[in-house]
VOSETOR-356950 format. One record per residue: residue number from 1; residue in three letters; y, z, x of N, C-alpha, C, O in turn. Coordinates in steps of 0.001 Angstrom, whole numbers. Each point is the difference from the previous one (the first is absolute). Layout:
! residues N
R voba sevo    n_c2    n_c3    n_c1   ca_c2   ca_c3   ca_c1    c_c2    c_c3    c_c1    o_c2    o_c3    o_c1
R  NUM  ALA       Y       Z       X       Y       Z       X       Y       Z       X       Y       Z       X
...
! end
This chain:
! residues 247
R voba sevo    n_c2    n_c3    n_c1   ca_c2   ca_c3   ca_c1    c_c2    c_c3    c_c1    o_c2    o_c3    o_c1
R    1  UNK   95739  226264  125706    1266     711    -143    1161    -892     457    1075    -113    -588
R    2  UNK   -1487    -578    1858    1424   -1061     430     215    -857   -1281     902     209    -811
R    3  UNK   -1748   -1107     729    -105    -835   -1107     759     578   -1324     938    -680    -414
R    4  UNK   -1302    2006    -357     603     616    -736    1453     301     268     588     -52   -1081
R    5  UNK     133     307    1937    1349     472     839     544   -1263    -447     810       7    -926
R    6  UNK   -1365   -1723    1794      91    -699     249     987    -798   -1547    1105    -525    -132
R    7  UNK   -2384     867    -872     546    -507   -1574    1486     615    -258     980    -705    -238
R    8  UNK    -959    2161     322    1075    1027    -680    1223    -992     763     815    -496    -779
R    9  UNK    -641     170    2338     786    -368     673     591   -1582    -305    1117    -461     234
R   10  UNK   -2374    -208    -876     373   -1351     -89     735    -173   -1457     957    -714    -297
R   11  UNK   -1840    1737    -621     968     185   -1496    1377     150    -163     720    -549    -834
R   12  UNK    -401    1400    1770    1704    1125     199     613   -1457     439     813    -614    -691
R   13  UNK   -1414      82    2151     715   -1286     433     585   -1418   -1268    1135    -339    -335
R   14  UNK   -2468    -166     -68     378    -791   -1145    1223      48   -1222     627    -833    -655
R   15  UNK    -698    2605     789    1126     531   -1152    1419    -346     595     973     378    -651
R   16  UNK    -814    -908    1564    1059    -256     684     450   -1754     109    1016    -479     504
R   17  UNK   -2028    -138   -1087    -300   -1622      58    1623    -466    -128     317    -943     725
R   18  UNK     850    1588   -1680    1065    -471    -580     553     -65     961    1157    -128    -402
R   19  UNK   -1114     120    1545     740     367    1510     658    -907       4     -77    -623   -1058
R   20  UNK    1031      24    2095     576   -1244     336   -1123    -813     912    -569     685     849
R   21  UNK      35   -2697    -989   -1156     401     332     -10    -639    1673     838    -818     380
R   22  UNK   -1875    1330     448     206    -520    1766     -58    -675     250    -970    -743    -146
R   23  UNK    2306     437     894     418   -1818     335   -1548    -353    1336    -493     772     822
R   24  UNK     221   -1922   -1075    -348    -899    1562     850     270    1158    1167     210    -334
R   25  UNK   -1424    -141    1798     700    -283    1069    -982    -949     589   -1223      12    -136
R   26  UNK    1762    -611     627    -610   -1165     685     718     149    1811    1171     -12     381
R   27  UNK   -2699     166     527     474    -119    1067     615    -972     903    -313   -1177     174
R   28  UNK    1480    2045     512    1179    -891    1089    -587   -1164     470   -1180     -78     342
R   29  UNK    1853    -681    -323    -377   -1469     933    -199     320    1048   -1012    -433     551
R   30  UNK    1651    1074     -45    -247     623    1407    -956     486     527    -364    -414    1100
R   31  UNK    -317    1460   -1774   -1519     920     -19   -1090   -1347    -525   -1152     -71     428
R   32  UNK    1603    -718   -1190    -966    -617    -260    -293   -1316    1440   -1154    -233     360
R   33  UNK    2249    -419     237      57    -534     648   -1023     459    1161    -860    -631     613
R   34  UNK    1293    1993    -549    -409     679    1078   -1821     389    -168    -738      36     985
R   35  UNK     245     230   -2438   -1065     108     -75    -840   -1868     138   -1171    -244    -290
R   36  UNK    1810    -388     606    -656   -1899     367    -183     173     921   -1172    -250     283
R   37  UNK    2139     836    1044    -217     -61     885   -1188     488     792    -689    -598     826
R   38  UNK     611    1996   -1342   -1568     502     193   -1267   -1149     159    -764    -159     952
R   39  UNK     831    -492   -2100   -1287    -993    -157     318   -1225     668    -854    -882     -79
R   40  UNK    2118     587     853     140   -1368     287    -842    -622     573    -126   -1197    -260
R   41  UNK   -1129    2148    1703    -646    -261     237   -1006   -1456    -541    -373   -1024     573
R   42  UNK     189    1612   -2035   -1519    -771    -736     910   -1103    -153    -690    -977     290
R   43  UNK    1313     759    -447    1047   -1634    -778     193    -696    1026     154   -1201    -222
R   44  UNK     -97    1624    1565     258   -1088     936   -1498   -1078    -195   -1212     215       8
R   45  UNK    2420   -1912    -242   -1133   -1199     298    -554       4   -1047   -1138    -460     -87
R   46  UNK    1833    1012   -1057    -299     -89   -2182     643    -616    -550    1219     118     127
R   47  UNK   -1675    -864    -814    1392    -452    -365    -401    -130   -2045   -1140     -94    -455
R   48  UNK    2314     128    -310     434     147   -1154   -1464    -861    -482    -836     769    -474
R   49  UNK     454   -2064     517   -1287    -743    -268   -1401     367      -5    -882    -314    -799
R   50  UNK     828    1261    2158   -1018     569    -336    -343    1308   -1287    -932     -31    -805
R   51  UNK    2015    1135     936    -120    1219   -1213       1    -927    -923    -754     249    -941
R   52  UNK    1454   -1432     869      47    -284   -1748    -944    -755    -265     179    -573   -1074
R   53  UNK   -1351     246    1706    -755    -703    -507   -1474     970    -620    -964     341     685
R   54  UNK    1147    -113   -1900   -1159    1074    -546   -1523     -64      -9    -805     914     183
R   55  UNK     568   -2371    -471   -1434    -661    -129    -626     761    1690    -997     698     184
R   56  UNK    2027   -1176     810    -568     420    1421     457    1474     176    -279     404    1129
R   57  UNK     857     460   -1855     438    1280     122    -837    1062    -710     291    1194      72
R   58  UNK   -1216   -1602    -680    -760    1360   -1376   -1195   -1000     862     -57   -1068     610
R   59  UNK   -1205    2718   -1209   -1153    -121     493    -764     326     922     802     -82     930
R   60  UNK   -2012     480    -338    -339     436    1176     332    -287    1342     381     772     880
R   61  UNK    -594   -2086    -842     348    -667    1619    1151     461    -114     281     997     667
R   62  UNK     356   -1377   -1230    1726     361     417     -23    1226      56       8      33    1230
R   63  UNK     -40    1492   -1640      56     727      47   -1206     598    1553    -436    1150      41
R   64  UNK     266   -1711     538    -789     190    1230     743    -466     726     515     752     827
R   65  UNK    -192   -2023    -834     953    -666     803    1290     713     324     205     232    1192
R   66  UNK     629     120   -2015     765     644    -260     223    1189     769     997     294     658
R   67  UNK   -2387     549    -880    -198     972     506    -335     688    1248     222    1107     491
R   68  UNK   -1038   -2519     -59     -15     -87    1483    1420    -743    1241     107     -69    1224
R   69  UNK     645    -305   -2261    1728    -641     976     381    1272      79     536     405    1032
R   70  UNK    -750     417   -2100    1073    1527    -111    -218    1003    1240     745     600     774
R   71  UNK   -2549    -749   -1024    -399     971    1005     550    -621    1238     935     543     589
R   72  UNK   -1499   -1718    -140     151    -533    1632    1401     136     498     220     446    1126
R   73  UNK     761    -830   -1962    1410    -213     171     564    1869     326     833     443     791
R   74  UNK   -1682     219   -1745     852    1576     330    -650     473    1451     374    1027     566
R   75  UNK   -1083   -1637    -201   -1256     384    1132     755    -438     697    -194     744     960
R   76  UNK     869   -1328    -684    1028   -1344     865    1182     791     329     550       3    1101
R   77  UNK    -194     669   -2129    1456     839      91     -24    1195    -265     996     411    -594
R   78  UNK   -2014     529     886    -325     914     195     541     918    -935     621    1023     291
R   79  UNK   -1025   -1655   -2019      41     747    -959   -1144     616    -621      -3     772    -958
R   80  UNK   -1074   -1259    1698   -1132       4    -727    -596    1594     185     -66     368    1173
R   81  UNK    -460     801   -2409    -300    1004     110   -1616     -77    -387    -401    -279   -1130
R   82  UNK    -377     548    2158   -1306     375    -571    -476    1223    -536     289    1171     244
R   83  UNK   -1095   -1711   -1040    -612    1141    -669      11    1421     451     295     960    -711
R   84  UNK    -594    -929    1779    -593    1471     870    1503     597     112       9    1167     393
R   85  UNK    1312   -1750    -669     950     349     331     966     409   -1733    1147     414    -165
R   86  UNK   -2083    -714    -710     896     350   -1514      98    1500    -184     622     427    -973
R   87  UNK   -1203     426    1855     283    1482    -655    1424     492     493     657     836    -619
R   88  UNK    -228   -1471    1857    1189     388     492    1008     246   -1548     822     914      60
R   89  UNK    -904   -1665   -1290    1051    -115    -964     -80     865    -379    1018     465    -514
R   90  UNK   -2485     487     504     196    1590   -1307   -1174     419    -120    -726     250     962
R   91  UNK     373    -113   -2259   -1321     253    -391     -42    -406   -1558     597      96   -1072
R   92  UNK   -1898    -695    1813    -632    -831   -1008     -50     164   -1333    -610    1058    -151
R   93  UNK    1036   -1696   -1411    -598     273    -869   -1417    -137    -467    -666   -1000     270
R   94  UNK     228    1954    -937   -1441      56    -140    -684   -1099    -152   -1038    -329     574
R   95  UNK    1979    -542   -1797    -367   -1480    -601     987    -536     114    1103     441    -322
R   96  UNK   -1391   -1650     881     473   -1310      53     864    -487   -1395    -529     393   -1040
R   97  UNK    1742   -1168     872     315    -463   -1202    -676   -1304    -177    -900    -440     716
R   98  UNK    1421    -117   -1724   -1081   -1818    -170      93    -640    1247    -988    -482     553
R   99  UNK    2192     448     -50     392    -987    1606     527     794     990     575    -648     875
R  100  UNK    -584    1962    -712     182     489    1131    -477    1020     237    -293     605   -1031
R  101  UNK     -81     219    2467     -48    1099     780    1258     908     155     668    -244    1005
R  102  UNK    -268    1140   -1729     953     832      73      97    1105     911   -1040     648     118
R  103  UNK    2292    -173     734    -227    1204     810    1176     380    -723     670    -816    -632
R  104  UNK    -422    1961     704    1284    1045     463     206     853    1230    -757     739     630
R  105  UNK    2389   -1176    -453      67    1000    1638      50    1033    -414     151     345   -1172
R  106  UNK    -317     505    2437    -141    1290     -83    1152     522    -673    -425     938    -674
R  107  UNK    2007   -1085     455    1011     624    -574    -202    -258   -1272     625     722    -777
R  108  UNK   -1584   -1860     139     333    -229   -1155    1228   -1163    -666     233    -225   -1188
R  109  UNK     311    -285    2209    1063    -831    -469    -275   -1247      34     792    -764    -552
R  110  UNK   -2094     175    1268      53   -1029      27   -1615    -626    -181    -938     527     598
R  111  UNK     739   -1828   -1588    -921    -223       4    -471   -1429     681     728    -993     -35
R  112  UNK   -1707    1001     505    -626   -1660     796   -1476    -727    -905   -1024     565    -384
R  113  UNK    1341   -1637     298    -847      39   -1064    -480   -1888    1106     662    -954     409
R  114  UNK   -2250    1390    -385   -1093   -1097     645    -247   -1534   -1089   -1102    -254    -485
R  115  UNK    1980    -371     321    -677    -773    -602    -247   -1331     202     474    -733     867
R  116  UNK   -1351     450   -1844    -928    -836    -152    1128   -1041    -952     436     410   -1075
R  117  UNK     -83   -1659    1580    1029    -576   -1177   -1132   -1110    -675     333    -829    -847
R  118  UNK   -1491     944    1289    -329    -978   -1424    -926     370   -1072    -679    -753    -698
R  119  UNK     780    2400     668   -1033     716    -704    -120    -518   -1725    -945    -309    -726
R  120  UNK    2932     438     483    -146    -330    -860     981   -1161    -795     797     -33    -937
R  121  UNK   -1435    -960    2016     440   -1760     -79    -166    -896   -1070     500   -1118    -121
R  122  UNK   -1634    2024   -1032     -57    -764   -1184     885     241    -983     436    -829    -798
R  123  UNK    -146    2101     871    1283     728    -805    1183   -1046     230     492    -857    -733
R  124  UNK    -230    1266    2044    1183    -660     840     326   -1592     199    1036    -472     470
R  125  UNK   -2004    -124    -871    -134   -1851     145     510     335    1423    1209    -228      46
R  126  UNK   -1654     652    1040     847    -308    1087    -739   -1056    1108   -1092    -236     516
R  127  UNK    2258    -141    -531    -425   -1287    1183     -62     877    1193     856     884      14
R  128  UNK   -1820    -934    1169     -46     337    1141    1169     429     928     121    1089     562
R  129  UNK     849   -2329    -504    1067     327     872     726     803    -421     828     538     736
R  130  UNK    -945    -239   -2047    1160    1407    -811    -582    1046     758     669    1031      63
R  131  UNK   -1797   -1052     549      73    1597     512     546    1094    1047    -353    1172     131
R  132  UNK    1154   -1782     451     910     682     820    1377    -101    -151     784     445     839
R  133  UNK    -401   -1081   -2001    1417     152    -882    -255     786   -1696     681    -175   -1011
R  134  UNK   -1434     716    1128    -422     739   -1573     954    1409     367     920     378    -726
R  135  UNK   -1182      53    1528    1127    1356     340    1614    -220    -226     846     606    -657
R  136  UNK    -833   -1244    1129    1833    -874     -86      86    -406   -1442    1122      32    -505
R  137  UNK   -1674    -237     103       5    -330   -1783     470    1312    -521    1063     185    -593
R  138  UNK   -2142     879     932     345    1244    -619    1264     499     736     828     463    -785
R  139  UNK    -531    -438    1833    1183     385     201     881    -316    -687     678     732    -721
R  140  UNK    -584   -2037     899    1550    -416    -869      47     918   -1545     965     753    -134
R  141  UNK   -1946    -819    -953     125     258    -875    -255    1531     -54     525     563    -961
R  142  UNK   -1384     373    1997     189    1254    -104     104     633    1211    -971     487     579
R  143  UNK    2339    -461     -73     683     240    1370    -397    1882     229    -275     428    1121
R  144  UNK     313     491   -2353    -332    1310     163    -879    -113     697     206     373    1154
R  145  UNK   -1609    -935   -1489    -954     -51     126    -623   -1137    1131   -1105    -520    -155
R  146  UNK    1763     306    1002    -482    -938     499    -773     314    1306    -165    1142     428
R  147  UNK    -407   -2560     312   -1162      91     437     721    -452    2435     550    -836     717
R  148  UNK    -896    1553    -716      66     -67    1578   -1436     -66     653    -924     812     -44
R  149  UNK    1077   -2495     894    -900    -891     302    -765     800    1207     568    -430    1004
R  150  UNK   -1420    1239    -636    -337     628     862    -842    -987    1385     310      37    1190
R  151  UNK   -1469    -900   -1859    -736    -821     943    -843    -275    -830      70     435   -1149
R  152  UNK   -1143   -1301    1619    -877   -1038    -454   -1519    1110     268     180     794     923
R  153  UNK   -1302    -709   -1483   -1532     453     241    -808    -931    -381     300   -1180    -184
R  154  UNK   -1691    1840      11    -718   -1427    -108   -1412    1229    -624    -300    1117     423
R  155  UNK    -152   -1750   -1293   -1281    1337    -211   -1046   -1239    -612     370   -1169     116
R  156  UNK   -1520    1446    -688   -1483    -451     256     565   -1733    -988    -504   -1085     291
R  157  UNK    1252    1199   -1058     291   -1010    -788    1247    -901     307     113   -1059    -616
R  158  UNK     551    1323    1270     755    -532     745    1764    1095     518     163    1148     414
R  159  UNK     506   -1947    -642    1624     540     370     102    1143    -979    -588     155   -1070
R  160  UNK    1398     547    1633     805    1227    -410    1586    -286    -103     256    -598    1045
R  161  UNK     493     682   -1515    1668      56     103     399    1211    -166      45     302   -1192
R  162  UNK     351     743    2098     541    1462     -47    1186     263      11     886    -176     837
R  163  UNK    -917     696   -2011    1459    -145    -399     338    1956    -150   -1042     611    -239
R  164  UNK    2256     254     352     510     893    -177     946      96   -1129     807    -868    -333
R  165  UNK    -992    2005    -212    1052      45   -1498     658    1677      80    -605     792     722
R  166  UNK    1503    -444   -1273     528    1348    -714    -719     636    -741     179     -78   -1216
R  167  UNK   -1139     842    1728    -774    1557   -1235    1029    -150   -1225    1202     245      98
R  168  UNK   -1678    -567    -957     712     366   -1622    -779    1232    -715   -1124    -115    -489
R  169  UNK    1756    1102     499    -337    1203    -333   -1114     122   -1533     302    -397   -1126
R  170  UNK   -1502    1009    1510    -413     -86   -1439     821    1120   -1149    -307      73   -1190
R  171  UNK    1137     555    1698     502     828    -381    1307    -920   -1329     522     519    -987
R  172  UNK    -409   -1509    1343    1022    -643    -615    -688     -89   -1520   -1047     586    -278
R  173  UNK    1606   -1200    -422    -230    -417   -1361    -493   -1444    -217     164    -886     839
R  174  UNK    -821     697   -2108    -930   -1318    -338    1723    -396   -1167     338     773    -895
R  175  UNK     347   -1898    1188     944    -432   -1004    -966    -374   -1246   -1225      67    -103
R  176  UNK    1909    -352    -518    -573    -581   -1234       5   -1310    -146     781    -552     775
R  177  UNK   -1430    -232   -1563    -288   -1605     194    1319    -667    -652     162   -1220      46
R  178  UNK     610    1938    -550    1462    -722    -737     797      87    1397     735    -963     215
R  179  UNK    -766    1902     699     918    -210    1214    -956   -1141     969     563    -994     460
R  180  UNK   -1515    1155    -298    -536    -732     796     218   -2155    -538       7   -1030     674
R  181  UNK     107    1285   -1962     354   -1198    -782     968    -697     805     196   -1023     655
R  182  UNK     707    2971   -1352    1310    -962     470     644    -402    1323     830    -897     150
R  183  UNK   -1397    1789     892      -7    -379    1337    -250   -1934     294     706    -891     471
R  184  UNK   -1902     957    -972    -354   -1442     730     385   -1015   -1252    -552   -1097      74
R  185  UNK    1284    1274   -1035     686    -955    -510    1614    -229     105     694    -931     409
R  186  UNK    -374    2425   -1062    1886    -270     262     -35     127    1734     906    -601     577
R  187  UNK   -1852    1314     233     677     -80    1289    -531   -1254     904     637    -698     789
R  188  UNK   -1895     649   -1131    -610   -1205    1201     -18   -1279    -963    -590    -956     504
R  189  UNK    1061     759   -1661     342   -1116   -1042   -1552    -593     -43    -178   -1217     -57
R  190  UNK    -780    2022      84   -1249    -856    -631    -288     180   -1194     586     851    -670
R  191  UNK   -1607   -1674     151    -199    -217   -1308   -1076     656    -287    -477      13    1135
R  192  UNK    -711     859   -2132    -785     296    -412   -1160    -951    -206      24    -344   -1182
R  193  UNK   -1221    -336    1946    -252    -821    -404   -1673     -93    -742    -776    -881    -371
R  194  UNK     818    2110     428   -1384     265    -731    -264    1486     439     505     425    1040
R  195  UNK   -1562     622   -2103    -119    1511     129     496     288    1351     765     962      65
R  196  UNK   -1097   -1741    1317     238     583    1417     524    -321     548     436     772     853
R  197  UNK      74   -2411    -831    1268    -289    1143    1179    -369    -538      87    -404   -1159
R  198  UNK     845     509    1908    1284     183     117     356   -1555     825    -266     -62    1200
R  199  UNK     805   -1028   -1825     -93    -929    1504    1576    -676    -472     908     416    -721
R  200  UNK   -1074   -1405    1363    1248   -1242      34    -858   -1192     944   -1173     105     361
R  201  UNK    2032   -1168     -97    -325   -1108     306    -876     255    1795    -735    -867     473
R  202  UNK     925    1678     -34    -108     136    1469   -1106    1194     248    -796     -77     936
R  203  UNK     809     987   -1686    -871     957    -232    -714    1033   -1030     533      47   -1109
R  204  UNK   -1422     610    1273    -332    1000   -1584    -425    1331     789    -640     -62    1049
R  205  UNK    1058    1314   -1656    -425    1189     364    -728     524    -768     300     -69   -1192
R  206  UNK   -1727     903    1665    -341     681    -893    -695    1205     686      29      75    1229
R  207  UNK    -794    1086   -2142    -451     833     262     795    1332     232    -239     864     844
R  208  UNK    1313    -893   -1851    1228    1097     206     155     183   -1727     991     -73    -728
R  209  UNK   -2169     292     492     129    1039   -1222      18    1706     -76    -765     808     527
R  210  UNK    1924    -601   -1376     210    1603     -47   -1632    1150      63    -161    1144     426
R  211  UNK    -720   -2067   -1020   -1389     900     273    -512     678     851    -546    1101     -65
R  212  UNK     851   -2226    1427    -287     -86    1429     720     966     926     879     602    -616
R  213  UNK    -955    -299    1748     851     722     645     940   -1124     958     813     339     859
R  214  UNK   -1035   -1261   -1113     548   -1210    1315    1625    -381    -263     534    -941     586
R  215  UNK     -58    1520   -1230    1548     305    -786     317    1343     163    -487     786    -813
R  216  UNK    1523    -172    2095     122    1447    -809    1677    -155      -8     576    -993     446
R  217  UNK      -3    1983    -946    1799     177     261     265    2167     331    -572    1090     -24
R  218  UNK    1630   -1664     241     934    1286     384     565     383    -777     454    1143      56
R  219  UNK    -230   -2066   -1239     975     224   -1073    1180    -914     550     613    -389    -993
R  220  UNK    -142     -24    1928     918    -595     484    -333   -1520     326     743    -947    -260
R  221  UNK   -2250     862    1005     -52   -1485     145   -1726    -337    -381    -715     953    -306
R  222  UNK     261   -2066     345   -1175    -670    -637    -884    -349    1864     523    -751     824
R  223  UNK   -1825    1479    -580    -259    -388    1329   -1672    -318    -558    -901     683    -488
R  224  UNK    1082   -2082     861   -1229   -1594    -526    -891     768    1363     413    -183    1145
R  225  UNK   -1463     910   -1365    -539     430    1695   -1230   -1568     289      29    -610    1068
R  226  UNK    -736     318   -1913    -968   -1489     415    -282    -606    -854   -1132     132    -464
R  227  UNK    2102   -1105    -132     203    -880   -1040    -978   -1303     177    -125    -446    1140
R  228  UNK    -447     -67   -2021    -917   -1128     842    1196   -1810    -210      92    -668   -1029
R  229  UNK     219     543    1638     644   -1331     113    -442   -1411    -187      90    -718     996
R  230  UNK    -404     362   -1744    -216   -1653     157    1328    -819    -486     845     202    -871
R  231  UNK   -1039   -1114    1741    1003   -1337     628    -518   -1123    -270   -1090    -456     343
R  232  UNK    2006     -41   -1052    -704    -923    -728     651   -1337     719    -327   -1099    -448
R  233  UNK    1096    1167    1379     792   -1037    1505    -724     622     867    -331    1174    -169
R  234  UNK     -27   -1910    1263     104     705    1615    1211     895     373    1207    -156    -186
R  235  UNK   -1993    1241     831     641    1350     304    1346    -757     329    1034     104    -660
R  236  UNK   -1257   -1090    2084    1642    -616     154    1196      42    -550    1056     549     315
R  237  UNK   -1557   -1539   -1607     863    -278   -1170     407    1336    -953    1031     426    -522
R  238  UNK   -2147    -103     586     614    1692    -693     973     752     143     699     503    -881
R  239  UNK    -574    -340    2732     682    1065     956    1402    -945     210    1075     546     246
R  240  UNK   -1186   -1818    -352    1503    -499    -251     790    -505    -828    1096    -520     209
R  241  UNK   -1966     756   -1712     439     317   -1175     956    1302       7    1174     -77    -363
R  242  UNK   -1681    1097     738     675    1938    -286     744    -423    1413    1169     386       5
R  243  UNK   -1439    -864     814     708      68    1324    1750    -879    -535    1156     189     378
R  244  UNK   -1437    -618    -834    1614   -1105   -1115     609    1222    -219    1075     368     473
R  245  UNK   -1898     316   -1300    1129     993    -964     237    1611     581     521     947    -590
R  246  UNK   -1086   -1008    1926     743    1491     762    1300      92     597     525   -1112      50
R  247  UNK     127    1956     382    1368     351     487    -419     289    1704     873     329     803
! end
């Protein structure tokens, strides 16, 4: 019956496609500045040579390696949340998504989501050190939706990165794939570069097809809830690429 509701609601919506269509906002320099600071921790004694070198950045060791600086270093500065301590965020979803452990708090407004950043590293080409600047990526480009750095975990396979987001109502609407187009072309100026990503020289988005629920709107704005990101620069170079063009 939801599912049925679900169609009637997304039909009526589409009939409306002629709208004027929803600009991009791109988050403040300021908020963004401010979301680096959070992680400054991991970057102390990094330097630009190491993220950019990929051959030593993709792959297992590195992704252990990696994973074990994250853990020790949050252990150090007393970010580190263990396991026995993740229910404090809510309650649990039943199932897991591809790369994370999801809770919701008890009001409903807010979600924490356990993850795992190299679940899905083949998708992502991601080099190791991108994994504690992959959140800041999404910020810049989807500030509604963005991600507040909670602390570091660690579960049977290695690191966790716990990150907090805004409940996006399932109640909202699925846009249609001509707004979603046009979002990440006239607004985030990427290019179409095959059935699923969306990229330019620095990055490609995908997994934000109208089918999916991972796109919903208000009718007013476009909210990207877990877009999968690959970076095709080190996160670095990425974050001071969009970091040029904020106010």
């Amino acid at each position: 019956m939801w599912l049925y509701g679900r169609k009637i609601i997304d039909t009526l919506f589409k009939r409306r496609a002629k709208r004027p269509p929803i600009c991009a906002q791109f988050e403040p320099r300021s908020e963004a500045d401010s979301d680096r600071s959070d992680i400054g921790m991991f970057e102390v004694g990094l330097s630009i040579e190491r993220y950019g070198n990929h051959e030593q950045g993709t792959g297992n060791a590195a992704q252990e390696a990696e994973s074990n600086r994250l853990i020790s270093i949050a252990k150090e500065n007393g970010c580190f949340i263990s396991r026995e301590k993740w229910d404090i965020f809510g309650d649990r979803k039943r199932l897991p998504s591809g790369e994370s452990i999801v809770y919701l708090d008890e009001k409903g407004q807010k979600v924490t989501k356990v993850r795992n950043p190299f679940a899905k590293s083949a998708i992502k080409q991601m080099r190791a050190y991108d994994a504690i600047y992959e959140h800041l990526v999404h910020n810049v480009l989807f500030p509604n939706t963005k991600y507040h750095f909670e602390g570091i975990g660690e579960d049977v396979d290695g690191v966790r990165i716990i990150l907090s987001q805004p409940y996006i109502s399932k109640k909202f609407l699925t846009p249609s794939q001509q707004e979603i187009d046009r979002y990440l072309v006239e607004g985030l100026g990427l290019k179409p570069e095959n059935r699923y990503f969306y990229g330019n020289e620095y990055l490609a988005i995908t997994d934000v097809s109208a089918e999916s629920d991972n796109v919903l709107t208000d009718g007013e704005q476009l909210y990207f809830i877990d877009p999968i990101i690959k970076m095709k620069k080190p996160a670095v170079q990425v974050l001071e690429h969009y970091y040029k063009h904020l106010t």
